[in-house]
C-alpha positions as CSV (number, residue, x, y, z in Angstrom):
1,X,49.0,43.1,-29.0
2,X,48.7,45.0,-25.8
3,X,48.1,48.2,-28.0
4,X,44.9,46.3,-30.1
5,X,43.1,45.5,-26.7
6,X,43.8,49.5,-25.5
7,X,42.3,50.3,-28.9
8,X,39.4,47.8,-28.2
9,X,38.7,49.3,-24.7
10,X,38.5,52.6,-25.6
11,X,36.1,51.7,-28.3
12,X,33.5,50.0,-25.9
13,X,34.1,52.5,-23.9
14,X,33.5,55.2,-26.6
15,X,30.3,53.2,-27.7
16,X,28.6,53.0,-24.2
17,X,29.5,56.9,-23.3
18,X,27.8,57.1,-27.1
19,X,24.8,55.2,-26.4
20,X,24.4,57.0,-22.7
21,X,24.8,60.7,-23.9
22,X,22.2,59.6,-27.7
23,X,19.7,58.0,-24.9
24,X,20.0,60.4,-22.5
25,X,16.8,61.8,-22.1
26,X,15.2,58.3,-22.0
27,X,17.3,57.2,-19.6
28,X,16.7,59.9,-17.2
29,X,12.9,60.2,-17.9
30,X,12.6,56.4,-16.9
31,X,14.9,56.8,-13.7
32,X,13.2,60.2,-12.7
33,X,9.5,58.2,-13.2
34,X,10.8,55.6,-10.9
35,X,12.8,57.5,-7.9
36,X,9.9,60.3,-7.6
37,X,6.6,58.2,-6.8
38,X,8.6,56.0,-4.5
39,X,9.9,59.4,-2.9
40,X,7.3,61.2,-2.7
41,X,5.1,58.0,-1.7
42,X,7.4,57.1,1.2
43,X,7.7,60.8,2.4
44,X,3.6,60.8,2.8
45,X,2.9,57.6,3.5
46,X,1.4,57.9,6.8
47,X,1.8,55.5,10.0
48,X,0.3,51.7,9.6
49,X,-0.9,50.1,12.5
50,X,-1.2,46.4,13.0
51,X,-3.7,44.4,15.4
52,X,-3.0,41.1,16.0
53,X,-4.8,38.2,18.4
54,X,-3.8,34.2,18.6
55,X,-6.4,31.2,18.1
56,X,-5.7,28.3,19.5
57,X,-7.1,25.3,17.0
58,X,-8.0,21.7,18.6
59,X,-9.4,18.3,17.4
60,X,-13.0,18.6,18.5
61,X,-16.2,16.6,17.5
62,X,-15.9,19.0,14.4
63,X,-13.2,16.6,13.0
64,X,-14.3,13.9,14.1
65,X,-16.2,11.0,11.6
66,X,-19.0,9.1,12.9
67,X,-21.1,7.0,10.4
68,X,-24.2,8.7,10.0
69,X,-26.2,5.2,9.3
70,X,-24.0,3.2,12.4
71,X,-22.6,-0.1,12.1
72,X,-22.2,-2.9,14.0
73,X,-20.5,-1.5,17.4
74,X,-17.2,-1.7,17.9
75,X,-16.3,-2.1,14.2
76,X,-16.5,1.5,13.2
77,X,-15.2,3.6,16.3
78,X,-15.5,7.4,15.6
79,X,-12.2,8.2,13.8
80,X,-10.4,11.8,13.1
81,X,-10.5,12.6,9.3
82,X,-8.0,15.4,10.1
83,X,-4.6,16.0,10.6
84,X,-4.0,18.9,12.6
85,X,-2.6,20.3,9.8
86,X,-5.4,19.9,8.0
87,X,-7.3,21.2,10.3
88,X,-5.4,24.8,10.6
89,X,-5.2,25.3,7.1
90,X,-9.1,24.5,7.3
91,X,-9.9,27.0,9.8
92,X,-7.4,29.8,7.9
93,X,-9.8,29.6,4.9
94,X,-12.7,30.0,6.5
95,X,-11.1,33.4,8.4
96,X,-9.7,34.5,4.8
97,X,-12.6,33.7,3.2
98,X,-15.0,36.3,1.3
99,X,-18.1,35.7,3.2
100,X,-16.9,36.4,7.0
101,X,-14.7,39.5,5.1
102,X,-18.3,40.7,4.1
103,X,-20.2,40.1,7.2
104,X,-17.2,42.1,9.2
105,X,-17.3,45.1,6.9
106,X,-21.2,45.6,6.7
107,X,-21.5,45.5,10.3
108,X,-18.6,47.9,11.1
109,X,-19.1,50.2,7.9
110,X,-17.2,50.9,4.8
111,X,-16.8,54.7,6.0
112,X,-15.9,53.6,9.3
113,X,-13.2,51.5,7.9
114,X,-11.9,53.1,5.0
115,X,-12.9,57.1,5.5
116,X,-10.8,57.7,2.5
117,X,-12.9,55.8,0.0
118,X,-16.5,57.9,0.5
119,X,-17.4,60.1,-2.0
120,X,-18.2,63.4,-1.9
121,X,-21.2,63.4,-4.3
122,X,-24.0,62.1,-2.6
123,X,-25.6,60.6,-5.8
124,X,-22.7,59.3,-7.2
125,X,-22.1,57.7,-3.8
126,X,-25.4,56.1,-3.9
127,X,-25.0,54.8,-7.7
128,X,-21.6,53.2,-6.5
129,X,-22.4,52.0,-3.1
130,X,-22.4,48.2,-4.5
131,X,-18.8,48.8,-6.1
132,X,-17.4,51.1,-3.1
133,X,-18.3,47.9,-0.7
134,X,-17.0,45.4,-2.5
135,X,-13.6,47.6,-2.7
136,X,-13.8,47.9,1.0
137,X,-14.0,44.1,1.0
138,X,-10.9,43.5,-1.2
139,X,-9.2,46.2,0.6
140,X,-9.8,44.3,4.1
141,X,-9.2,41.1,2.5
142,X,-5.4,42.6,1.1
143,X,-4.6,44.1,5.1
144,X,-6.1,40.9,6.8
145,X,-3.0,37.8,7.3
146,X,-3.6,34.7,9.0
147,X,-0.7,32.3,9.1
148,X,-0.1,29.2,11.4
149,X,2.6,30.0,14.0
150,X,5.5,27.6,13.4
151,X,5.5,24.5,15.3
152,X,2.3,25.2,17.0
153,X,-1.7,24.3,16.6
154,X,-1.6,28.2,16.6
155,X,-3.3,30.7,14.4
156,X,-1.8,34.3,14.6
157,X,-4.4,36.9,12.6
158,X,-3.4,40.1,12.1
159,X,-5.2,43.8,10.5
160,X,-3.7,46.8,9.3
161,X,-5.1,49.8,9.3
162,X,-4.2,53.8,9.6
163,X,-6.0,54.4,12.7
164,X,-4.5,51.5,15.7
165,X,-7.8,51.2,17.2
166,X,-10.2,50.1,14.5
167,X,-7.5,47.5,13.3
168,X,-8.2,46.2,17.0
169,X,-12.3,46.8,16.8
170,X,-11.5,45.1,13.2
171,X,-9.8,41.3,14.8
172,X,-12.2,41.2,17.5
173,X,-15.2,41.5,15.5
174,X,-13.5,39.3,12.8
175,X,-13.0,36.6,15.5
176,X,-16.6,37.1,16.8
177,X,-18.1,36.5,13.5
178,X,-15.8,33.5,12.5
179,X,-17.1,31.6,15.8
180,X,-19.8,31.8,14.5
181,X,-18.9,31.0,11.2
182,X,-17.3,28.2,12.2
183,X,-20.0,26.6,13.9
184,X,-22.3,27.5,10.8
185,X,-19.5,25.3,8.4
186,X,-19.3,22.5,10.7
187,X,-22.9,22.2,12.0
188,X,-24.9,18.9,10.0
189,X,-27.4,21.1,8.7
190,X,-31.3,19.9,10.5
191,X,-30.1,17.2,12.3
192,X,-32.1,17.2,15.4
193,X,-35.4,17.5,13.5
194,X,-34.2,15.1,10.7
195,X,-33.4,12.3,13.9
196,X,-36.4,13.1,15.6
197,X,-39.0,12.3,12.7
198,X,-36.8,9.2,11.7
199,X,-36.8,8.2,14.8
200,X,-40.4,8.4,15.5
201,X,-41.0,6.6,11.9
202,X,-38.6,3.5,12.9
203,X,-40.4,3.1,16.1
204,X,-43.7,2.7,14.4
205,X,-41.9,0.7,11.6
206,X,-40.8,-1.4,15.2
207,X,-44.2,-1.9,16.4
208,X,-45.9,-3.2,12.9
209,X,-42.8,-5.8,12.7
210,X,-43.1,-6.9,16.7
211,X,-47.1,-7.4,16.0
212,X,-46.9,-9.2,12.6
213,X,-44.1,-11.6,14.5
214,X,-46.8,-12.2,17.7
215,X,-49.6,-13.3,15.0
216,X,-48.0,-15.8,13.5
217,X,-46.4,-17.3,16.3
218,X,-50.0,-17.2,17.8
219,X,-51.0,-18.6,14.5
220,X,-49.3,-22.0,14.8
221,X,-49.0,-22.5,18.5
222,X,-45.1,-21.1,18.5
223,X,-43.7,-20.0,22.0
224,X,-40.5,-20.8,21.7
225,X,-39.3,-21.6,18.1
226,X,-35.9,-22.8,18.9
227,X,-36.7,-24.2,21.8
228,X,-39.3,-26.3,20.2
229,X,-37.5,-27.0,17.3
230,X,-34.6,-27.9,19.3
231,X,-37.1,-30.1,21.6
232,X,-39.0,-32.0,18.5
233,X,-35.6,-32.7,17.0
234,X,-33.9,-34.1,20.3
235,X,-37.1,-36.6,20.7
236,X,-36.7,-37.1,16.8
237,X,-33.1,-38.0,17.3
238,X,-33.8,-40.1,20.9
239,X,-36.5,-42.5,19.1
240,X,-34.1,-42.8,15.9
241,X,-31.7,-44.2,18.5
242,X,-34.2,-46.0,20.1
243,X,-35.1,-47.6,16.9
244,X,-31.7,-48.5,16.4
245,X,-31.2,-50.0,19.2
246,X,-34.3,-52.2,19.5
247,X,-33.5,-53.4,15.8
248,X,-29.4,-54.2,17.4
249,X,-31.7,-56.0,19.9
250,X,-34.2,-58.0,17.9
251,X,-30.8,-59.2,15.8
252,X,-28.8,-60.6,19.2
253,X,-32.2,-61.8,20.6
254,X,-32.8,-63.6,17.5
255,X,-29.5,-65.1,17.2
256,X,-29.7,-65.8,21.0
257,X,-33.0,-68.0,20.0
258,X,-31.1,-69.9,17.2
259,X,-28.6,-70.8,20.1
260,X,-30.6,-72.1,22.3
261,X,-32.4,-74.0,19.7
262,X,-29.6,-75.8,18.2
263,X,-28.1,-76.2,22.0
264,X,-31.9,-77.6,22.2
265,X,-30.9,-80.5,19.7
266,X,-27.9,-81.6,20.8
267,X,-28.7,-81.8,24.5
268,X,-31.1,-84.9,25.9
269,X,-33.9,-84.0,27.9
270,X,-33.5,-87.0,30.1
271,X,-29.7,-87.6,32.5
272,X,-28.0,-90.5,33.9
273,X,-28.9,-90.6,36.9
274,X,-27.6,-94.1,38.7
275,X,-27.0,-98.0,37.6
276,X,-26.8,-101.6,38.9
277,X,-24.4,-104.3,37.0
278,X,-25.0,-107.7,36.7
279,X,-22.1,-110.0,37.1
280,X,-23.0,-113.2,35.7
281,X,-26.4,-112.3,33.0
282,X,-28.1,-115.2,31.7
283,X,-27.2,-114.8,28.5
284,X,-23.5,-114.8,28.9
285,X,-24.3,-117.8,30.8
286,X,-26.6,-119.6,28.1
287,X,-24.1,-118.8,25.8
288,X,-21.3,-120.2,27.3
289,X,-22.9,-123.5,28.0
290,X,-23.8,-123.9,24.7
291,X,-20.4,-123.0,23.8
292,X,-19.3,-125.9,25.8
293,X,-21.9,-128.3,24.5
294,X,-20.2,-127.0,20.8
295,X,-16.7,-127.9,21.7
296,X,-18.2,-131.4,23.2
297,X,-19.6,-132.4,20.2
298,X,-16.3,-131.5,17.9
299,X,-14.4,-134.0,19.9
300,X,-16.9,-136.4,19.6
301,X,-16.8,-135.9,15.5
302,X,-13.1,-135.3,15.5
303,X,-12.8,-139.2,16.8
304,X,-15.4,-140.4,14.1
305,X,-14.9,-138.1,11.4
306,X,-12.0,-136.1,9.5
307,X,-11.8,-132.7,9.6
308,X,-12.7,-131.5,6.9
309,X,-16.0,-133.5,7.6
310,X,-18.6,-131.1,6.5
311,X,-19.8,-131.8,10.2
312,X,-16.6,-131.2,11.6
313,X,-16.7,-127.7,9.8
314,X,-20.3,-127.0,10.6
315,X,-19.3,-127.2,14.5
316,X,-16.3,-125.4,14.0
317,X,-18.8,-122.7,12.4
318,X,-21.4,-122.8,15.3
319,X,-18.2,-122.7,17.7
320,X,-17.2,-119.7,16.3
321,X,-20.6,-118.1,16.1
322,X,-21.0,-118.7,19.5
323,X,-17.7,-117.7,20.7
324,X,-18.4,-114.1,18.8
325,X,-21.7,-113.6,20.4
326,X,-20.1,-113.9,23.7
327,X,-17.6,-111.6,23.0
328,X,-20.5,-109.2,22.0
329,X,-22.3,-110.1,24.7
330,X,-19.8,-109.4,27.3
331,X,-18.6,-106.1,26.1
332,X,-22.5,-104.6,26.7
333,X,-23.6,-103.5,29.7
334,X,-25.8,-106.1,32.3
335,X,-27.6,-104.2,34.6
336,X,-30.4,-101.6,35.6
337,X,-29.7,-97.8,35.1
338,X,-31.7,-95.2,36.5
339,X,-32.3,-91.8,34.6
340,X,-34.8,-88.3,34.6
341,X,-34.9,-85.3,33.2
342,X,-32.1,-82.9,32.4
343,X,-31.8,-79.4,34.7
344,X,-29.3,-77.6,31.7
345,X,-32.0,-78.4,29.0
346,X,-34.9,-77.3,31.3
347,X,-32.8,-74.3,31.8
348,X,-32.3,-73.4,28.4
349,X,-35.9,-73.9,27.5
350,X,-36.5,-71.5,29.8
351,X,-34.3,-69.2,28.6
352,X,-35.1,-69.6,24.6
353,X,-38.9,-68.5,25.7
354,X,-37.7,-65.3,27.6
355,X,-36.1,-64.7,24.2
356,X,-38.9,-65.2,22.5
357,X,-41.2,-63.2,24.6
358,X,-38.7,-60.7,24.7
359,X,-39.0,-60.9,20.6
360,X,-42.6,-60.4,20.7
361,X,-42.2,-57.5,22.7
362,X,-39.3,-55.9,20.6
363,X,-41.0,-55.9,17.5
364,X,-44.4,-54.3,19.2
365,X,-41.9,-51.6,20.5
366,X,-40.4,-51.2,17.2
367,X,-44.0,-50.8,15.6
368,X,-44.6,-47.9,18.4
369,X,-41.5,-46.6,17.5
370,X,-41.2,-46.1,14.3
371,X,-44.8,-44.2,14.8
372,X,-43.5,-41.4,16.9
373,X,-40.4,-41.3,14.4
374,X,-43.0,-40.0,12.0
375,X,-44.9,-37.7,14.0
376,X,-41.4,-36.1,14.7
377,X,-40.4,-36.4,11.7
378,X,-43.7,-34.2,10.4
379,X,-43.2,-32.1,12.9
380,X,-40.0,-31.2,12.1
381,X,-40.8,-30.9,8.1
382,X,-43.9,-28.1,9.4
383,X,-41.1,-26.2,11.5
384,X,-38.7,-26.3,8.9
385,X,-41.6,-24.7,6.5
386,X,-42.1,-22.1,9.0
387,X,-38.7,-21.5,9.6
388,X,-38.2,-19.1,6.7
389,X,-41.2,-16.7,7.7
390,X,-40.7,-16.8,10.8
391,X,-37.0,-16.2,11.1
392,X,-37.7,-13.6,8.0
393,X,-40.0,-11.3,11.1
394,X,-37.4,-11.8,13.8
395,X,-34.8,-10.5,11.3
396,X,-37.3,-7.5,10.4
397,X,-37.8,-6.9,14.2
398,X,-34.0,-6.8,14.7
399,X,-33.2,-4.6,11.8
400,X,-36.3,-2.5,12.6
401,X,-34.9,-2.6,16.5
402,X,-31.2,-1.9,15.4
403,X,-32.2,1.1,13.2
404,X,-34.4,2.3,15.8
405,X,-31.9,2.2,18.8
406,X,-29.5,4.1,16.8
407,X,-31.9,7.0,15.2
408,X,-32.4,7.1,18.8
409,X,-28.9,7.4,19.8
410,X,-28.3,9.6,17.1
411,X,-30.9,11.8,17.9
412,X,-30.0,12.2,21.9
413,X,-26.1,13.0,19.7
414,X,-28.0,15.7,17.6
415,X,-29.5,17.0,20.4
416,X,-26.6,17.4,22.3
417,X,-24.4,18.7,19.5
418,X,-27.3,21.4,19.0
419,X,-27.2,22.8,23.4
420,X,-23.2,22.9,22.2
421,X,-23.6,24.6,19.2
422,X,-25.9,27.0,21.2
423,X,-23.9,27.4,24.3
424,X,-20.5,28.1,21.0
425,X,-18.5,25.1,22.3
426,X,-16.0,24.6,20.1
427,X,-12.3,23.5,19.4
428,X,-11.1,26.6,18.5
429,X,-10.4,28.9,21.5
430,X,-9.3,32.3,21.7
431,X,-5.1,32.4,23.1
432,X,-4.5,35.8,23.1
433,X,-7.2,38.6,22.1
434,X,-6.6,41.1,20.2
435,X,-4.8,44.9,21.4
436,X,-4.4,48.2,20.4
437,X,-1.0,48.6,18.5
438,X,1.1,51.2,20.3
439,X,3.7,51.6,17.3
440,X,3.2,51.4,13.7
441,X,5.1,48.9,11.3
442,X,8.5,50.0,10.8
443,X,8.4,51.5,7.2
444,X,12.4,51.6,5.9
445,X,12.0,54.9,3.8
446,X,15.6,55.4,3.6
447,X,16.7,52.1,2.3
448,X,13.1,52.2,-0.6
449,X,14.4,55.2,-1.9
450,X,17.8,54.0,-2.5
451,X,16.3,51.1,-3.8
452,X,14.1,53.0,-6.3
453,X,17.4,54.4,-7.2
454,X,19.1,52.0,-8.0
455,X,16.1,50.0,-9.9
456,X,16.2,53.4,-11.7
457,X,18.8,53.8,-12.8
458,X,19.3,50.2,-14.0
459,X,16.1,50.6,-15.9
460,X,17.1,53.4,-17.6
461,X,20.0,52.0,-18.7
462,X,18.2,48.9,-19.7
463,X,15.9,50.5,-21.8
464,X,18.4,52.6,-23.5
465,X,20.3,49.9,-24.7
466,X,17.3,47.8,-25.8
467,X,16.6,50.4,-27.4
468,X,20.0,50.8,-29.2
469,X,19.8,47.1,-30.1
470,X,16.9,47.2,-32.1
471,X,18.3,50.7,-33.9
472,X,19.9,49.4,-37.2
473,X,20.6,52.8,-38.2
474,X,24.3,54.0,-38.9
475,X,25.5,55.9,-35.5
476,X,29.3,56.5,-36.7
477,X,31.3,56.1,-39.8
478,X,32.9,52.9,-39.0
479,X,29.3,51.3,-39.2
480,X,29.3,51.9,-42.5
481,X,32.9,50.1,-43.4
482,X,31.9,47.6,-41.0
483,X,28.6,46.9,-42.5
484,X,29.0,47.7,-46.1
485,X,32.4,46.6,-46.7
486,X,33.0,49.3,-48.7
487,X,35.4,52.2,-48.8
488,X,34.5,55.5,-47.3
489,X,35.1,58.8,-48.9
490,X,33.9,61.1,-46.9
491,X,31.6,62.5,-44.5
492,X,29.1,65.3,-44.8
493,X,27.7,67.1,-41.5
494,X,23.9,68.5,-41.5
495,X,23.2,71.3,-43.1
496,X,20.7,73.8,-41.7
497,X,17.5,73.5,-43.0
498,X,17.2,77.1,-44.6
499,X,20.2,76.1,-46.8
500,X,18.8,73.1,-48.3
501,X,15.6,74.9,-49.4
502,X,17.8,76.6,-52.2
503,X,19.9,74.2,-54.0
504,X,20.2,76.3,-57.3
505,X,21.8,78.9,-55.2
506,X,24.0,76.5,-53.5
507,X,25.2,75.3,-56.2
508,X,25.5,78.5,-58.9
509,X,28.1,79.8,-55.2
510,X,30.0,77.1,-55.9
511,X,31.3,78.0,-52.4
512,X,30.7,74.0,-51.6
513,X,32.1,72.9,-47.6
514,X,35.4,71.6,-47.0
515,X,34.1,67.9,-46.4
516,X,33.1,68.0,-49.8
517,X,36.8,68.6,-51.1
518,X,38.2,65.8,-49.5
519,X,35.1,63.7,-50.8
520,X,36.4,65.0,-54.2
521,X,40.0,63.9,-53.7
522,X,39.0,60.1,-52.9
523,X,36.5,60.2,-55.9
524,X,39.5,60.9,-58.0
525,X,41.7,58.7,-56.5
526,X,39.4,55.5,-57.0
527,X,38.1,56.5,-60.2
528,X,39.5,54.9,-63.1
529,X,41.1,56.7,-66.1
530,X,38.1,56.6,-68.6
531,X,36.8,59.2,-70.9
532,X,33.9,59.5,-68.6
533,X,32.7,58.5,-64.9
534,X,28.8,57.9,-63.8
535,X,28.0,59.0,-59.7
536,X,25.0,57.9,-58.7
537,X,23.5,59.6,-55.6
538,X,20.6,57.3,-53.4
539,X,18.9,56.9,-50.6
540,X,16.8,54.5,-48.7
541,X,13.5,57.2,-48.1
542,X,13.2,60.4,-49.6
543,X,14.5,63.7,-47.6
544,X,17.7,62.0,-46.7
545,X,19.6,64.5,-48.3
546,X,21.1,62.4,-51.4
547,X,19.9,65.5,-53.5
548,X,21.6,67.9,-51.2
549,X,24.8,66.3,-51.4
550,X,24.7,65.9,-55.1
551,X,24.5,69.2,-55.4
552,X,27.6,70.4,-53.3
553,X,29.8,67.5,-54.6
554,X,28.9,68.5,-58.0
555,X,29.8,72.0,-57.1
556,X,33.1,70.8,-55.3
557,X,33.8,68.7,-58.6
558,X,33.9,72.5,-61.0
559,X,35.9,74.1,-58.8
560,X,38.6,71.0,-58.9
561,X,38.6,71.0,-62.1
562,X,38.2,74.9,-63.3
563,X,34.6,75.6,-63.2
């Protein structure tokens, strides 16, 4: 076991020294085409210099949104758009961007900049000039950084250059110019002109709306409109109360004159006033003498006569007539009574023709009434078909008044934002300017060298064995038992090329080379025992040599077997 893996190692290992020494010159012309720019690059590189300067970004009226149309105030305050954030990343584009690149480089100069890149053919120069600028641009554009320090609303831009004080000259004009930039980004284009002629338009707008309101409330006698509408409808409402109540009025007045007019009937005009009582009237006295007369008489029949006498009866009948008469007589009253007329019915005669007066005069207010409750009424129907215009121009005047006041405010904004503009107010300030570098960025030549090196080498070695991979050709003899899965006989080495031009004398020395002898020997000892054997010699392409070593096997097969 132990002695299969040895065999195994040294075979990779035989395979990858094969591959490294058959791809050697590959491997070394890849590594040598690495190592030598990056050596002789870093050996005459010369020094880089690097400016730097620090911005300090802020929120400013840049950032912040106000509704160019307005709104009702206090709904819409002015509100930040930005994050800071934002904001920093904002003003890094604008200082990386192409434009401010361009301005920077025309106004210094491409050869003032980059000396490297003029030409030395004056015409050429001038047929390129277009393409040599906008290298310089790209060029400025790859040495120019600006990255937000961490943490901070801090910008940190930075130049590199060969010569330390043009990368300075370079960031301060670059932050000079993207000032100004800035402003030019942020600025609302015309604004103050734009505010000033809309402004000017609303207030005549203003003015034609005010007047058109003034003639028509001059038209129909209007002051006030609220105030007389609110006037017309209180009377309106007073005399429909009024109305009310004199109609709750005429109703209790007229039921108080039904009172009094039935009280009227059941009360005598005429009281008791006094009376004088008789205590023996004639009549009771008449009738009780005749009554006595009556009762005389009976006994005088009762002697003569039975009783059931018919005169008997008829004095017992004219007793008893009498008797009852008496009776009646004495339960009426005898006497004088004095009388006269009666103060509670006076009283409410009185009263029933204050009531009635007071009816008369209810419904005569009621009539004058009901009068003004129309001319309200009208007046109150022609307000309510003025209304509509009317309130129609007051809500032109206000809009015309709202749009007006705030052009206006806008405008005195505009204005202001312009004198800032002018006087380069803005949020980004300038933290630390830019200074001549004293020492150039620290180059690790050294440590690039060994890295080209070792990406070299590994290269090389990559290439070789891709290389390797995609040869299918047979390297060594065991490809071929591997591959084929066939016995092999023999191997034959290269012959030199002036040999193989003349077979026909290779093969009449019959002088063939050893390998060819012990190619012989296997062919014999696989052949079978037949009168005859068949070799057929091939090849994939032609001048592969099958000919050639047909021709020395042939001539090793004589001399086995005698010539």
């Amino acid at each position: 076991m132990d002695k299969e893996h040895t065999q195994e190692k040294r075979s990779s290992l035989r395979d990858l020294a094969y591959v490294f020494f058959r791809r050697k010159w590959v491997i070394l012309g890849v590594f040598l085409s690495t190592v030598i720019p990056v050596t002789v690059y870093m050996l005459l590189i010369p020094p880089l210099y690097e400016a730097t300067a620090r911005l300090l970004v802020k929120p400013g009226r840049e950032n912040i949104y106000v509704s160019p149309v307005g709104s009702p105030e206090g709904m819409h305050p002015p509100t930040i758009i930005q994050r800071v954030s934002e904001v920093i990343n904002s003003e890094i584009q604008i200082i990386e961007s192409r434009v401010l690149i361009r301005r920077v480089v025309e106004e210094m100069g491409v050869a003032r900049l980059f000396p490297h890149m003029l030409l030395e053919d004056s015409q050429a120069a001038d047929a390129k000039e277009s393409l040599r600028f906008e290298a310089a641009v790209n060029r400025a554009l790859h040495d120019l950084s600006a990255e937000r320090v961490k943490a901070t609303d801090v910008i940190e831009v930075g130049f590199k250059s060969y010569n330390p004080d043009m990368s300075a000259n370079f960031i301060d004009r670059l932050i000079d110019l993207y000032l100004e930039r800035h402003l030019e980004v942020h600025q609302s284009g015309q604004s103050y002109e734009f505010f000033r002629t809309q402004s000017a338009q609303l207030e005549q707008k203003l003015k034609t709306a005010a007047r058109r309101l003034a003639d028509f409330k001059k038209r129909y006698g209007i002051v006030s409109f609220n105030e007389r509408k609110d006037l017309t409808l209180s009377k309106y409402m007073g005399v429909n109360a009024a109305i009310k109540d004199n109609d709750t009025a005429i109703k209790e007045t007229q039921k108080r004159i039904e009172k009094f007019k039935e009280d009227l009937t059941e009360i005598s005009e005429h009281k008791y006033l006094s009376q004088d009582q008789s205590t023996d009237p004639p009549v009771i006295s008449t009738l009780k003498q005749r009554l006595a007369e009556l009762e005389l008489r009976k006994t005088e029949l009762v002697g003569e006569y039975k009783q059931d006498n018919f005169k008997v009866v008829s004095i017992d009948n004219a007793i008893a007539k009498a008797r009852e008469m008496l009776a009646g007589e004495e339960e009426k009253f005898h006497g004088s009574v004095s009388t006269g007329l009666s103060a509670t019915y006076q009283q409410i005669e009185a009263e029933l023709l204050v009531q009635e007066a007071n009816m008369a005069a209810f419904g005569s207010r009621g009539s004058e009434l009901g009068k003004h409750l129309i001319k309200y009424s009208q007046e109150l129907e022609r307000l309510g078909r003025l209304e509509p215009e009317l309130r129609a121009l007051e809500r032109d005047v206000s809009v015309q008044e709202q749009n007006y006041r705030l052009y206006l405010t806008k405008f005195e904004e505009s204005r202001v934002s312009d004198a800032m503009d002018a006087a380069r107010m803005v949020s980004v300030s300038v933290l630390e300017p830019a200074t001549v570098p004293l020492r150039p960025i620290p180059v690790h030549k050294a440590l690039n060298i060994i890295v080209s090196i070792c990406i070299g080498g590994v290269a090389g070695l990559g290439l070789a064995f891709l290389i390797e991979y995609f040869d299918h050709t047979f390297k060594v003899p065991e490809d071929i038992k591997d591959n084929l899965k066939v016995p092999m006989l023999g191997t034959v080495a290269d012959l030199p090329h002036e040999e193989i031009e003349d077979l026909e004398a290779l093969a009449a020395s019959a002088k063939p080379p050893a390998n060819y002898e012990l190619i012989t020997s296997n062919i014999v000892m696989h052949a079978e025992e037949k009168e005859s054997n068949v070799l057929s010699f091939c090849s994939p392409t032609s001048e592969e040599g099958s000919s050639t070593v047909a021709v020395g096997l042939a001539a090793s097969l004589a001399k086995a077997h005698g010539g």
